[in-house]
C-alpha positions in Angstrom: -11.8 26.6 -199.6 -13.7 24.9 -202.6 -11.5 22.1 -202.7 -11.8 21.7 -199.0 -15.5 21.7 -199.2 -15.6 19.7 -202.0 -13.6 17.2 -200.4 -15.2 16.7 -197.0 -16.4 13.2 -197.0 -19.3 13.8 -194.0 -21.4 17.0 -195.7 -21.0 14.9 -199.4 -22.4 11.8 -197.9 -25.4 13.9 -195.9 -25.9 15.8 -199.4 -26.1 12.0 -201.0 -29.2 10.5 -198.3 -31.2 13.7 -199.0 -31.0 13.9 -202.6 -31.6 10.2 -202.4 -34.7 10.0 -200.8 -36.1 13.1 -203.3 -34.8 10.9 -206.3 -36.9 8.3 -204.8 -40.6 10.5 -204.6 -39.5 11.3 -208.3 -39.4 7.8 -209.4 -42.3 6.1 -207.7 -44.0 9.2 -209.0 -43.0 8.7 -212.4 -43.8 5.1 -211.9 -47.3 5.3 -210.4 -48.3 7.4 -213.1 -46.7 4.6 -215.9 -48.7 2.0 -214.3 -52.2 3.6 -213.6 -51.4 4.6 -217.5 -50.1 0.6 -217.9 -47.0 2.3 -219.7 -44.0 0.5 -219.0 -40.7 3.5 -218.8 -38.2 0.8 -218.5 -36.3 1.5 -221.6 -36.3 4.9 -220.4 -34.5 4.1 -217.0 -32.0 2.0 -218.7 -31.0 4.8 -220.7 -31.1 7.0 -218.1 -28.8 4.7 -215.8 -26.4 4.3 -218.5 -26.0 8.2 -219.1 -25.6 8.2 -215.4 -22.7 5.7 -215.6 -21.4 7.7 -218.5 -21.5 11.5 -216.7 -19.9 9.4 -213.3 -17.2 8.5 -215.2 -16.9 11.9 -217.0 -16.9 13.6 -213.6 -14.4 11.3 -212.5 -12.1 12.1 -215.0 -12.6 15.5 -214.8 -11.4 15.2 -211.0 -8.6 13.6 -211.7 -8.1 16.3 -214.5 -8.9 19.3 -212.3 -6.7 17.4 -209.0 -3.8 17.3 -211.2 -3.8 21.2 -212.1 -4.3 21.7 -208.3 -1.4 19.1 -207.9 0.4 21.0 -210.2 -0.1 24.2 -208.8 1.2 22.9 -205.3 4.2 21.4 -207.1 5.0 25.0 -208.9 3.9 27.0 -206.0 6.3 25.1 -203.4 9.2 25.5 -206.1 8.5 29.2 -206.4 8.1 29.7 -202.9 11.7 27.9 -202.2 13.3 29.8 -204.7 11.7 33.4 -203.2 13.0 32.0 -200.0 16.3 31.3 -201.4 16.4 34.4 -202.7 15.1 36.5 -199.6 18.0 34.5 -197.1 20.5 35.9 -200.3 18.9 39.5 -199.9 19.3 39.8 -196.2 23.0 38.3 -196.4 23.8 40.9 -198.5 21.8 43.9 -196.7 23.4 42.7 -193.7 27.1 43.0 -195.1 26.5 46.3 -196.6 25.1 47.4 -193.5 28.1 46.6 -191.8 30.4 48.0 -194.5 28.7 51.1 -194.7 29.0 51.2 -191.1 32.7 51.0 -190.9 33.3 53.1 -194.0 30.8 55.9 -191.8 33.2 55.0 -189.2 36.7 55.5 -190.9 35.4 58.4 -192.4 34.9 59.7 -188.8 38.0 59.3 -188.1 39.8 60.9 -191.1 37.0 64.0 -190.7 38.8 64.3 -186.6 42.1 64.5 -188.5 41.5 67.2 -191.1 39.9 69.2 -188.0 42.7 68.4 -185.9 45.0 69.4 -188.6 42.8 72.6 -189.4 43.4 73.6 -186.2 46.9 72.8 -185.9 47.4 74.8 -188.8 45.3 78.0 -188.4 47.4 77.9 -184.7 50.4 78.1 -187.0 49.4 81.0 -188.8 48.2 83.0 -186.3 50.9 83.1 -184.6 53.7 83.8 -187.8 50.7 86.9 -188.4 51.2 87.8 -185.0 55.2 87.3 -185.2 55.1 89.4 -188.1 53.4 91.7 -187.1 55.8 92.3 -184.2 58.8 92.1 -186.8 56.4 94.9 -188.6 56.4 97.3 -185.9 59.9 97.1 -184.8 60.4 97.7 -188.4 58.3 101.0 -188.5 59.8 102.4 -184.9 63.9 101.6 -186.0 62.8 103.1 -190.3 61.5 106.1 -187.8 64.7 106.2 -186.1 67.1 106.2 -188.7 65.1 108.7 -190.7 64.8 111.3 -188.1 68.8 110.4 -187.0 69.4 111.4 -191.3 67.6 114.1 -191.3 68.4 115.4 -187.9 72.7 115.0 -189.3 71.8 116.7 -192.4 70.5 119.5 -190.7 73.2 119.5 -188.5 75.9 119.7 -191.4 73.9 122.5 -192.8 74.2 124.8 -189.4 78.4 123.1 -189.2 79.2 124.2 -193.4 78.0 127.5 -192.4 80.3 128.4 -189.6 83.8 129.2 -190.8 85.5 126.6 -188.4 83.5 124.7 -186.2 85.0 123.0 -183.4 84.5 119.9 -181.6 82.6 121.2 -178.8 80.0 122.4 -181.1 79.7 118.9 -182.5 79.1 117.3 -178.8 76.8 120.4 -177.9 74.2 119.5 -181.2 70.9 118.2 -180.6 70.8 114.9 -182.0 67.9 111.6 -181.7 69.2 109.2 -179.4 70.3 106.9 -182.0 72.4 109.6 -184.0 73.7 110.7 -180.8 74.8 107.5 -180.2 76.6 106.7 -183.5 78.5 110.3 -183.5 79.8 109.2 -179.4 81.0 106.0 -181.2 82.9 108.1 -183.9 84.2 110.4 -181.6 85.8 107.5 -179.3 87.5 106.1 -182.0 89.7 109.6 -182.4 91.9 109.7 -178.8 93.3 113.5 -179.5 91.8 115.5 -181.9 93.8 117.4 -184.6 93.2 121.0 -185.7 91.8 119.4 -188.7 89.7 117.6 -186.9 88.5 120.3 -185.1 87.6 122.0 -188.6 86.9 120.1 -191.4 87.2 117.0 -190.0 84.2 117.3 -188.1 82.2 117.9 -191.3 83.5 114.8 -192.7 82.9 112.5 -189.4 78.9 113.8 -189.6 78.7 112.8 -193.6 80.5 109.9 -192.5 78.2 109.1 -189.7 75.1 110.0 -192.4 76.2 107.4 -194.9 76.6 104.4 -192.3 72.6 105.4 -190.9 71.5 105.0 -195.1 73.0 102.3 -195.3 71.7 100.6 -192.4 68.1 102.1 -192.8 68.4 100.5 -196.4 69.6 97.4 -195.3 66.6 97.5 -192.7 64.0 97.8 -195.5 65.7 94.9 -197.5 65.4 92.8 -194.6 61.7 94.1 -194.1 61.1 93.3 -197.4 62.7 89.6 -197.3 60.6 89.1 -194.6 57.3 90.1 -195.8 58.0 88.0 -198.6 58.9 85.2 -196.5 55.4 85.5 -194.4 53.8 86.0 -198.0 55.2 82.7 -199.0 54.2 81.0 -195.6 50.6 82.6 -195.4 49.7 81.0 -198.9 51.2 77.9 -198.3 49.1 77.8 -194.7 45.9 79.0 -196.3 46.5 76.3 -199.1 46.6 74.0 -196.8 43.4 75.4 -194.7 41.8 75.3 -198.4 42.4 71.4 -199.2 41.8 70.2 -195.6 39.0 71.9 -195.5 38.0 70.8 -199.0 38.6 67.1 -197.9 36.9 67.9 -194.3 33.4 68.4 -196.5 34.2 66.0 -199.1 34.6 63.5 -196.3 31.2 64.5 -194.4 29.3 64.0 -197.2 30.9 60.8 -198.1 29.8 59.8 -194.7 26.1 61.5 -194.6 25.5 59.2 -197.9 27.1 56.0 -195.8 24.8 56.5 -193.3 21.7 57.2 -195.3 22.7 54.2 -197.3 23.3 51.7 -194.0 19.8 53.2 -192.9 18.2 52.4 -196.2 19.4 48.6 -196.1 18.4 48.1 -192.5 14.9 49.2 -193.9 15.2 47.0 -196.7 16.2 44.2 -194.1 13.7 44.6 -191.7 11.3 44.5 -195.0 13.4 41.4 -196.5 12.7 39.8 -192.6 9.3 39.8 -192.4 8.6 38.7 -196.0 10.8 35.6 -195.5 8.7 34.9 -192.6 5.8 35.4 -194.5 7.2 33.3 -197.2 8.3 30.6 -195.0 4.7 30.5 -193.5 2.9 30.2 -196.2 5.1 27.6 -197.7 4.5 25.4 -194.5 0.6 26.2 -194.9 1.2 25.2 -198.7 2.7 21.5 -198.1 0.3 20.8 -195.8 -2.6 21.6 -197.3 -1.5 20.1 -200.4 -0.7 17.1 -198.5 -4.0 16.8 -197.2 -6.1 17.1 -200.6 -4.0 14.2 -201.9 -5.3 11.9 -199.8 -8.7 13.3 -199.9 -8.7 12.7 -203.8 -7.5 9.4 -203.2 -10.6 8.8 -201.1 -13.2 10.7 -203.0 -11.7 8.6 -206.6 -12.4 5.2 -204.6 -16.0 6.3 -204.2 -16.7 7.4 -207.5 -15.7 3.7 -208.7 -17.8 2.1 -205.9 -20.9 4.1 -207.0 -20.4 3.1 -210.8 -20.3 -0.8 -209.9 -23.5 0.4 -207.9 -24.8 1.8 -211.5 -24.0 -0.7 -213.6 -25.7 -3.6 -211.5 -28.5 -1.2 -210.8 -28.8 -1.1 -215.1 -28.0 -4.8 -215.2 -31.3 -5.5 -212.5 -33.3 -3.0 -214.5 -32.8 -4.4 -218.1 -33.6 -7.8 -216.4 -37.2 -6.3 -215.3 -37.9 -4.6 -219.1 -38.0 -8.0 -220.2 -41.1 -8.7 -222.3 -41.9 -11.4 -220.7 -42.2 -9.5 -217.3 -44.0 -6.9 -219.2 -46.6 -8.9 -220.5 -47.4 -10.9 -217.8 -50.0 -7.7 -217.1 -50.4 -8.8 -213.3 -52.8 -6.3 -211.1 -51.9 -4.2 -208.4 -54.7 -5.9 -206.5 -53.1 -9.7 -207.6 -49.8 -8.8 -205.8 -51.8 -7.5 -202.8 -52.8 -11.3 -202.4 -49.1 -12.8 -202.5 -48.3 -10.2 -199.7 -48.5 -10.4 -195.8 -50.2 -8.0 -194.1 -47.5 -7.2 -191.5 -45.0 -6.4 -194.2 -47.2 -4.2 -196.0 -48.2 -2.2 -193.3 -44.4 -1.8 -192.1 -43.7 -0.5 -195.8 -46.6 2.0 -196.4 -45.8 3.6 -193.0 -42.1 3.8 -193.6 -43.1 5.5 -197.1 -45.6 7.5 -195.4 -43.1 8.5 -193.0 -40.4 9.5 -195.4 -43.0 11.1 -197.5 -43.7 13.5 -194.8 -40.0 14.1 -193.7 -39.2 15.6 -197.1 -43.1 16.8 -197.9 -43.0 14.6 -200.7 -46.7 13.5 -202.7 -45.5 11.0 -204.7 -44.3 9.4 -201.6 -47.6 9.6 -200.1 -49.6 8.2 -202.9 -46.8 5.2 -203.1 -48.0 4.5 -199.2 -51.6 4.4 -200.1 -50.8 2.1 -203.0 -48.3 -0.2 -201.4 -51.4 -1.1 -198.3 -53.8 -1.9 -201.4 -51.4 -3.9 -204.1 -49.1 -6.6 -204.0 -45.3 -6.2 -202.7 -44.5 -7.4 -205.9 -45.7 -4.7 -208.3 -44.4 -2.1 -205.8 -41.1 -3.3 -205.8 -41.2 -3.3 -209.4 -42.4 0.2 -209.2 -39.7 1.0 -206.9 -36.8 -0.2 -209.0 -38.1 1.9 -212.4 -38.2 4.8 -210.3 -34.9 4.4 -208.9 -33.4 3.8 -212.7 -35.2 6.9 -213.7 -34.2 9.0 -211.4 -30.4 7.5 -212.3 -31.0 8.3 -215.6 -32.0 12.2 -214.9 -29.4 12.5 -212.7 -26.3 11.2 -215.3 -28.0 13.5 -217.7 -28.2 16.8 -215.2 -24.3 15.7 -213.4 -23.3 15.5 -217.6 -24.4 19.3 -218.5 -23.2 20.7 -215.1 -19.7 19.3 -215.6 -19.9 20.6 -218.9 -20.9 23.9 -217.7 -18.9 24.3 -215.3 -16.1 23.2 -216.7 -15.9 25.8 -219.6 -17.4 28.4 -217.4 -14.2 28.1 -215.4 -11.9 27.2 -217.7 -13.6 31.1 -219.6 -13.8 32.6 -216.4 -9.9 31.7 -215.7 -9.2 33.4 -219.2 -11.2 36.5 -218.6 -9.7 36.6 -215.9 -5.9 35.9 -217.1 -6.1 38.1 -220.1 -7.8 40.7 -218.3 -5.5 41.3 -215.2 -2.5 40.3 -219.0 -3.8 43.4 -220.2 -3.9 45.5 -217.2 0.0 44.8 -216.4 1.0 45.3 -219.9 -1.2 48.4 -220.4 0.3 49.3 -216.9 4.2 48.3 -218.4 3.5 50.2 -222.0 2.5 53.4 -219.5 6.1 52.9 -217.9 8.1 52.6 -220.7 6.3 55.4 -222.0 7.1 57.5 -219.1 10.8 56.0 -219.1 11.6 57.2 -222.7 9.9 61.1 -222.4 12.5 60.8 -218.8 15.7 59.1 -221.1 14.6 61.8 -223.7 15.0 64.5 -221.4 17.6 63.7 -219.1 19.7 63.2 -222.5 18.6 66.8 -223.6 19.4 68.2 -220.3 23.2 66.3 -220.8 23.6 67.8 -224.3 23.0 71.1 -223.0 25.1 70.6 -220.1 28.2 69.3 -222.1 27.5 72.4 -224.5 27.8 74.6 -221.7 30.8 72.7 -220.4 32.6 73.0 -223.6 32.1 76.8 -224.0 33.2 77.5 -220.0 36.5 75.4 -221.1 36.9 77.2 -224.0 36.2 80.8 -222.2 38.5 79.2 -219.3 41.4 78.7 -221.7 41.5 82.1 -223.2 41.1 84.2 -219.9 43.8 81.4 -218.8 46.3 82.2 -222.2 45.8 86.0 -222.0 46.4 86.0 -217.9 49.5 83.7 -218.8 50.7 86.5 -221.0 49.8 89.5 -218.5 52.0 87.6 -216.0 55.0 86.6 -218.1 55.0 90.4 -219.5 55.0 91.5 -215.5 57.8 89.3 -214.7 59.9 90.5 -218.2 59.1 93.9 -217.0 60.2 93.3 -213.2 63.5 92.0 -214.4 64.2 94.3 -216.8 63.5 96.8 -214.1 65.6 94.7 -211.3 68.9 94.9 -214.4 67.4 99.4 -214.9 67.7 99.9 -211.1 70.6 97.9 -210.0 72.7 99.7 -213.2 71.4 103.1 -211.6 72.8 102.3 -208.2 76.2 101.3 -209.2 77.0 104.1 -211.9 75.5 106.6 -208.8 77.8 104.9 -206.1 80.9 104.7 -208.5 80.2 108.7 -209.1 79.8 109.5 -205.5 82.8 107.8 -204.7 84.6 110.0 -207.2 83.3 113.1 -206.5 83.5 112.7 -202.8 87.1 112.0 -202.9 87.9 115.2 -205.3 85.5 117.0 -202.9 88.1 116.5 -199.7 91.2 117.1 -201.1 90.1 121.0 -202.3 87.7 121.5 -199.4 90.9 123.7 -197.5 91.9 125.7 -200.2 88.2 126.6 -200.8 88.0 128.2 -197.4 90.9 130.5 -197.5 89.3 131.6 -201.2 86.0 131.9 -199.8 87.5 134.1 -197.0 89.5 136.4 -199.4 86.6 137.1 -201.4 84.1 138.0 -198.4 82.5 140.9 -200.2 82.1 139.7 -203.2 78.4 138.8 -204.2 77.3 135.8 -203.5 78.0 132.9 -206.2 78.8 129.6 -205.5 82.3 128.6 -204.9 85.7 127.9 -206.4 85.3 123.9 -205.1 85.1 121.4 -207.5 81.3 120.2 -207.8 81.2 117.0 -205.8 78.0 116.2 -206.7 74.6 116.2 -204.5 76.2 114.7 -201.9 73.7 115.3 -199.4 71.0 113.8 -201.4 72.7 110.5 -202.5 72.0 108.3 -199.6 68.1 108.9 -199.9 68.3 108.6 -204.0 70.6 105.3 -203.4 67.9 104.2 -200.6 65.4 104.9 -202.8 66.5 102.9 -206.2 67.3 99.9 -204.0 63.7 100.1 -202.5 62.4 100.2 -206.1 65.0 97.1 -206.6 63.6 95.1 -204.3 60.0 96.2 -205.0 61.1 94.6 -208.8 62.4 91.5 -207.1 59.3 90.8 -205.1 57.6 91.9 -208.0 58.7 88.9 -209.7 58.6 86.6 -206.8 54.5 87.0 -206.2 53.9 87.2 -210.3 56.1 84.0 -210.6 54.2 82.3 -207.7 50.9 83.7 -208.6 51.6 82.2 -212.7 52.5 79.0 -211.1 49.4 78.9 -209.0 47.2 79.8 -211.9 48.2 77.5 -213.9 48.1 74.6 -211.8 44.5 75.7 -210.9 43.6 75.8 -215.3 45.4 72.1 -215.5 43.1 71.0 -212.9 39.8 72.5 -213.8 40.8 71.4 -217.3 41.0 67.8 -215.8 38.3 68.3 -214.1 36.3 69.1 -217.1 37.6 66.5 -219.0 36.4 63.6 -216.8 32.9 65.4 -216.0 32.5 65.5 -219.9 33.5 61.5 -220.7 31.1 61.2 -217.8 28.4 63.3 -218.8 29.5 61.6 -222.6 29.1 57.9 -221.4 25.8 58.4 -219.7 24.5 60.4 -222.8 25.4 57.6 -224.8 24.1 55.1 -222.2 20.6 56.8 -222.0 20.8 56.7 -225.8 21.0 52.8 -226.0 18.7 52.4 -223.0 16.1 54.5 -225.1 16.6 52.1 -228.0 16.1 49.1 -225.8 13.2 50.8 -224.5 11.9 51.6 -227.8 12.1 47.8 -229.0 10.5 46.8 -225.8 7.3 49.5 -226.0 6.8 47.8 -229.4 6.8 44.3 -228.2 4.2 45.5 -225.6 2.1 47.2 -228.0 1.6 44.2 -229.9 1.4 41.8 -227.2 -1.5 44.1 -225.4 -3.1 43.9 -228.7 -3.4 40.4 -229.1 -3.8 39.6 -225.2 -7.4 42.3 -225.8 -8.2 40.5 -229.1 -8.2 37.2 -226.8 -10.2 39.1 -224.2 -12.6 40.2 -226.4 -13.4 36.1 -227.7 -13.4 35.0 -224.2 -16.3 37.4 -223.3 -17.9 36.7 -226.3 -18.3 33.0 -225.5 -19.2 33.8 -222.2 -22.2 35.8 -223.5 -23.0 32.3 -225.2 -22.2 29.9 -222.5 -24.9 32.0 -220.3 -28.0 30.9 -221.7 -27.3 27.1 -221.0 -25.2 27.4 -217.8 -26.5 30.3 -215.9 -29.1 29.1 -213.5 -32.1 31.0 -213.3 -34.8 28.6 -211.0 -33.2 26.1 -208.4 -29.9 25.2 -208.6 -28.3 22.2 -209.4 -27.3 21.5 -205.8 -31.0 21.6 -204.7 -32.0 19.5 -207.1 -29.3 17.1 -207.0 -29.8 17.2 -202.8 -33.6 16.1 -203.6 -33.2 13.6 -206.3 -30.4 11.6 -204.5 -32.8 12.1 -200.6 -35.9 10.1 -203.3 -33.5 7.5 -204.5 -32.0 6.6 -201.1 -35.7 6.1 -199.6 -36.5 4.1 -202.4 -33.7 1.6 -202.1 -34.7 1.5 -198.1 -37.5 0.6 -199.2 -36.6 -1.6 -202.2 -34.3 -3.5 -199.1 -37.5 -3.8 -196.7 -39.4 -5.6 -199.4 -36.5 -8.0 -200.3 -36.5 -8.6 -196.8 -39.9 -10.0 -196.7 -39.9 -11.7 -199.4 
């Protein structure tokens, strides 16, 4: 705006005519009051022309000085403002990429997050229904255990009530009350003997029933062994389902995160892009507004430095006309104001005092005035000599003035630009010391905070390791014991099966004789009998069942401790892993905050110093200012006014300088 108003030819060349015509009351003032005192100022108007050439051209310079730091300012401006440009059209090419990556990432994520659920679902369907399979298998298992243990028990009753009798026949057999099941195994016995023998009938029948008893053991013990490979096989399947529930589910959240921080992230760039937009528009504006303004005030300069030349050929032939009229030869010629009056025509002189009265009235002017009355009563002659000292003088007052207010303001600007540059200097690197201050106590604690954390890291590793070594020894110890119990149990069953066989055979072939004895000896008391000991032949089959329940309670035993090691283990390696990577992490940014903090350091230091010189320059600048005040401060009217006056007396004194040549 100031180098617009400066610029505007119209409002400098209105400004010019008033200050013209008040230049011109000054110097027929001056010069009325030289001549009533017969003092001749000419030397003085000289001088004072001269200083006026002198402070034109220093003003021109300086315009061409203070156009070229505007021109320079456009130039550096415009490049800026490209390059911001540049860098804004960068900006949005790259917001509008990520946007679009983060997008499709979101996107493929989606779709991966469908096919953990779908496989979820698929696989929660798969172990619902083996739970639900086995728990059939589970039931049928319960009622046919129930079924073989009550047909057992309901046979070794029965071979209690049969031992008893001396010789029990068939058709007791068939009439005993027998499960459905035992029922049915003693009809398939009985089939396979067409006709019956005597011994049959006796102690046959005895043998059939243990016979019968063995075979239902047998198969209840091979009904738990199959209930038991079963379990373990929906044991095995349920972990390896509910691992794989575990990791898609694991992956499921991993993945929706993953995807929440996509989005956020493609939401933040569009932000920044809408942002980036509208200050590239701004920019572009501005940069448009720039070149043409810039544009403009170079051809304004170019006009305003072809006036300033004009006006100091105007000064030098107003100097060279005045040091012709300080001759002493014009000086001494003493001619009266009423002697000039003579040489003059009336007509003139009248048109020239009311043109001078006029003027004097336009800008209330009493030197003006006085002029009039003079020039109706002297010659044209010694008023137009009048006229021309007043117009040097007032040149001369107005090089002087136009000299100290380029001075002035000149250094008031160029002090008000450094107050101004080292104050808002040491605002921003007050403002940058605060940051870095704030960034080091941060680095410092974010850094304590790590140290702590990898401390804590290290000892939950360390704790991790030992529960993991002493668990590793629990479970090898179980699975040494399992075996050594699965080698105890299986020994057990086969020395109690080779006895039983032994004894059951020796038990037969006397089991005839031992009847007649028992017979002959009716009254004797009771004791027990002359048979060889066969051995607890009724209680085998549950003993045998028993030790190869405990057999396969070993086995499984082992399975689940074996599994459960392996698990374990593979759980440690990756929590170790785990740990391992968290820690070079948590390592790497330690030492990374460390060097930023160093950087940082070196930095605050440079700031410090720099914000002390920067207030050491701020603190001269004011100083002179404080000086430059008493000179360049206006305290009555200001130079504008006056200048506005001076140059309105000057331009009526050259009108009317121009009216007298005219008559002349």
């Amino acid at each position: 705006l100031i180098f617009i108003k400066l610029f505007t030819p119209c409002r400098a060349r209105r400004v010019s005519q008033h200050a013209s015509a008040m230049k011109i009351v000054l110097v027929l003032s001056s010069l009325v009051a030289a001549l009533s005192a017969e003092v001749t100022p000419m030397g003085k108007v000289i001088d004072m022309l001269k200083e006026m050439e002198v402070q034109g051209e220093k003003e021109k310079k300086a315009e061409a000085v203070q156009f070229a730091a505007y021109q320079q300012f456009c130039e550096k401006t415009e490049v800026e403002k490209k390059r911001i440009i540049a860098d804004s059209k960068d900006k949005v090419e790259v917001l509008t990429a990520e946007i679009e990556k983060s997008g499709s990432d979101a996107e493929k994520l989606a779709t991966e997050i469908a096919g953990h659920l779908a496989e979820l679902e698929s696989v929660t369907a798969e172990k619902e229904a083996a739970s639900k399979v086995r728990g059939s298998e589970r039931k049928d298992f319960q009622a046919m255990l129930k079924d073989y243990t009550e047909s057992v028990d309901a046979i070794g009753r029965a071979l209690k009530v049969l031992k008893a009798q001396a010789a029990p026949a068939l058709v007791q057999v068939k009439s005993l009350e027998l499960p459905e099941h035992a029922s049915r195994g003693l009809q398939a016995l009985l089939s396979e003997e067409a006709e019956p023998s005597y011994e049959f009938q006796s102690g046959g029948v005895v043998s059939m029933l243990e016979k019968l008893e063995e075979k239902f053991v047998e198969e209840r013990l091979q009904l738990q062994k199959d209930e038991t490979s079963k379990k373990n096989a929906f044991d095995l399947l349920a972990a390896t389902l509910t691992r794989k529930i575990e990791q898609a589910t694991k992956e499921q959240q991993q993945k929706e995160g993953i995807k929440a921080k996509k989005l956020h992230d493609k939401a933040s760039a569009s932000g920044d892009l809408s942002e980036t937009k509208v200050g590239l528009k701004t920019d572009e504006e501005y940069l448009a507004e720039l070149v043409t303004t810039c544009t403009k005030k170079a051809a304004d300069f170019k006009d305003r430095q072809k006036v300033r030349a004009e006006e100091l050929v105007a000064i030098q032939e107003a100097t060279k006309a005045m040091s012709e009229i300080a001759k002493p030869a014009l000086l001494q010629e003493g001619t009266s104001l009423a002697q000039l009056k003579q040489s003059l025509p009336d007509a003139a002189q009248v048109k020239v005092a009311q043109f001078l009265q006029k003027q004097a009235t336009e800008i209330k002017s009493n030197v003006l005035a006085a002029l009039a009355q003079r020039a109706r009563a002297d010659p044209m002659s010694k008023v137009k000599e009048m006229i021309e000292k007043l117009i040097v003088r007032l040149e001369d007052q107005a090089t002087a003035e136009t000299t100290k207010k380029a001075w002035c303001d000149e250094e008031m600007k160029a002090n008000k630009a450094m107050r101004e540059d080292k104050s808002d200097a040491a605002s921003s690197l007050q403002a940058d010391k605060d940051k870095l201050e704030a960034q080091i106590s941060k680095l410092e604690e974010d850094s304590s905070s790590l140290s702590t954390e990898l401390s804590e890291l290290d000892a939950a590793l360390t704790e991790a390791t030992d529960v993991r070594q002493k668990e590793k020894e629990k479970n090898e110890a179980t699975v040494k014991e399992a075996k050594q119990g699965q080698e105890a149990t299986a020994k057990a069953i086969s020395v109690l099966k080779e006895f039983y066989a032994k004894a059951g055979t020796s038990l037969l072939q006397t089991s005839s004789a031992t009847a007649r004895r028992a017979r002959a000896v009716a009254d004797a008391p009771e004791v027990f009998g002359d048979e060889a000991y066969g051995g607890m032949q009724t209680a085998k089959g549950g003993v045998l069942a028993m030790l190869e329940v405990i057999e396969a309670d070993f086995s499984r035993m082992e399975a689940e401790t074996t599994a459960s090691e392996a698990a374990a283990a593979k759980e440690h390696d990756a929590f170790v892993q785990e740990s391992k990577l968290t820690k070079a992490e948590k390592s790497k940014e330690v030492e990374h905050k460390t060097s930023s903090k160093r950087e940082k350091n070196s930095e605050l230091i440079n700031i410090k110093a720099d914000l002390e010189g920067t207030q050491k320059e701020l603190s001269a600048a004011e100083s002179y200012y404080e000086k430059l005040k008493p000179d360049c401060v206006e305290a009555g009217p200001s130079y504008a006014e006056r200048k506005a006056q001076r140059d309105q007396e000057m331009k009526d004194l050259k009108e009317a300088l121009e009216m007298l040549e005219a008559t002349a």
